[in-house]
C-alpha positions, 0 to 999 in steps of 0.5 A: 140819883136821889130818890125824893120822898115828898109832895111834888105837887103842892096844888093838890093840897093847898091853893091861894085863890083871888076873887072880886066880890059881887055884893049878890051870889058867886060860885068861885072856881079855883084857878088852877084846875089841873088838880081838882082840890075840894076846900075842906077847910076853907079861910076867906078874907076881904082885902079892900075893907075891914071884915072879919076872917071868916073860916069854914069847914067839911066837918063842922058843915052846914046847918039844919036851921040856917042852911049856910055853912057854920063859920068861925072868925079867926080875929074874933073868940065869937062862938060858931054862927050859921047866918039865914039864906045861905049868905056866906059860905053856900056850899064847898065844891069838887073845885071851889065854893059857892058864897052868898051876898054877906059882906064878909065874903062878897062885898064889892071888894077884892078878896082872897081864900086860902084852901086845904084839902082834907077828904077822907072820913075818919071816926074813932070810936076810944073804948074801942080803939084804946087810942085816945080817950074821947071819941073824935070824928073828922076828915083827914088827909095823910098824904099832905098832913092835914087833919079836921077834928071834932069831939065833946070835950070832958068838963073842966078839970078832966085831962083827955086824948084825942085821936087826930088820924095823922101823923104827928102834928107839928101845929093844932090850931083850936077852938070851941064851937059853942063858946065864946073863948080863944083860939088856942095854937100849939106850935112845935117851935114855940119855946123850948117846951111847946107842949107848955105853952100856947098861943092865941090866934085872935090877939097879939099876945106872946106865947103863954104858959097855961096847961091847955096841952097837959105839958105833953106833946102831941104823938104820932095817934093822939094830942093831949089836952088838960085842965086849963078853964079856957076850953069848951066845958063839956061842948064841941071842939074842932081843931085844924092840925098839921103834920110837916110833909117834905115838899107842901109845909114846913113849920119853924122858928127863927130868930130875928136880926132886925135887918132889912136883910133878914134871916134866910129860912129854909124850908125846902120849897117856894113859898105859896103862904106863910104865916108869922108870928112873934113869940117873945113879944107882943105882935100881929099874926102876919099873913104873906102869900103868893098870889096878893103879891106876884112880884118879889119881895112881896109887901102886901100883908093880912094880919090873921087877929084884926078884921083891917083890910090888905096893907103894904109898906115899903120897909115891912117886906118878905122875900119869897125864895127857890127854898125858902124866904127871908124877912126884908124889914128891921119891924118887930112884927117879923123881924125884930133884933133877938126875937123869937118867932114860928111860921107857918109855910106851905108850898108852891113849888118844892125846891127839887122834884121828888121823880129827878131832883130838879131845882124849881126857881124862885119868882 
């Protein structure tokens, strides 16, 4: 019989978590308690209102001055804010967070929180390594690929290493803390040279060709950046990075046919999230995942680059699968005739278990 290497438990690594706001204080409690999972980066959207996404994290913390969590907003290129009074994000627990009375977080409306575990501290100190070369601290998880990393970068027209702790990323998503500049996502499928080009979080644009990774993929130690004037000038950075973990996440590209039965996908689990996006044209980031919408195929959508509340439609629908998913729609946004796209997936349940090779089912 096969032996599997992979993640056969999901849940451990990433969970999908409804709420109702309050409007005052709550500490949320992830449903699932069969594994404890600390929220080390953490992304909050509002569902029934037009609030901007609000992303947190262990590494970046909270702040001295401000007491709640620092935060950035995926639909926005706004620099790092800390609000007064511990409005947002109060603090991230062994099992869940602790959320104040700001209308990002806790208006009275339905919410949902997506949650990735890092966990272990990890520091690297360049001139003393030679990995890399600029020094980076973060925290990292090598089971499940993910890893959190912070570092001052070099000024403008300086390329530069940076040791990241896992194994090679298959997605970066970036951002300088104290700047007002993009989100830069690299993405191992955009294009037939991705370490060319990159695309922006917070907007709808196609994939570009700028020099924001020096034209050179990230390895198994390090990612590379280069000279483009987008990144933070001799300021903190902090980048989200995911290496591909059979079982927990697949990061692909496909081509769309621009029919309601979509192109299958596999990724060798059911879905819990996925995250689309057109590279070819301009679109929206579109946000999928399997607790919105318990029924199949699932219609209840978020766009990770405008602040809009919760939407559905009856032709704009995804099929989550025992392996993988398929578009349910003829839309451009993510399945367009001849378009090129990525995704981003993480796993609910692999399709068979690495201890017997047993299939799981779809929903």
């Amino acid at each position: 019989m096969a032996v599997y290497t992979q993640i056969d438990d999901p849940s451990a690594h990433f969970k999908v978590q409804l709420y109702t706001g309050n409007a005052s204080t709550q500490s949320i409690t992830f449903d699932d308690t069969d594994t404890d999972l600390q929220p080390d980066l953490l992304w909050i959207k509002c569902r029934g209102a037009a609030e901007n996404h609000t992303i947190v994290d262990s590494v970046r913390g909270d702040s001295t001055e401000n007491s709640g969590y620092k935060y950035l907003q995926a639909n926005t290129t706004s620099a790092e804010q800390a609000h007064s009074g511990n409005t947002l994000v109060d603090a991230i627990t062994s099992d869940g967070f602790n959320i104040g009375n700001n209308d990002q977080v806790n208006i009275a409306q339905p919410f949902v929180a997506w949650a990735w575990k890092a966990g272990t501290s990890f520091s690297n100190d360049a001139s003393a390594t030679s990995v890399g070369s600029v020094d980076s601290t973060g925290s990292i998880n090598t089971d499940a690929g993910i890893s959190i990393m912070s570092w001052t970068s070099l000024a403008s027209g300086s390329n530069y290493t940076i040791a990241h702790g896992i194994s090679t990323p298959a997605v970066i998503i970036m951002k300088g803390r104290h700047e007002s500049n993009s989100w830069q996502v690299y993405h191992h499928k955009n294009t037939s040279a991705p370490e060319t080009d990159y695309l922006d979080l917070s907007t709808d644009d196609a994939t570009a060709d700028y020099t924001v990774w020096n034209d050179t993929a990230p390895t198994s130690s390090v990612m590379s950046l280069g000279t483009w004037s987008g990144l933070d000038d001799g300021g903190t950075m902090i980048a989200y990075l995911f290496a591909e973990k059979q079982g927990f996440s697949k990061f692909g590209g496909y081509t769309g046919n621009g029919n309601t039965d979509g192109t299958f996908v596999y990724t060798g689990f059911r879905p819990a999230f996925v995250m689309f996006k057109c590279t070819s044209a301009s679109d929206k980031w579109s946000i999928f995942d399997n607790k919105r919408d318990v029924d199949n195929p699932t219609e209840l959508y978020l766009r990770a680059n405008i602040a809009d509340a919760e939407g559905s439609h009856a032709t704009k629908k995804a099929d989550f699968l025992s392996n993988g998913f398929k578009p349910r729609t003829t839309s451009q946004e993510w399945n367009g005739d001849g378009q090129s796209y990525i995704y981003m997936a993480f796993a609910e349940a692999p399709f068979v278990t690495g201890s017997g090779g047993v299939p799981c089912n779809a929903r």
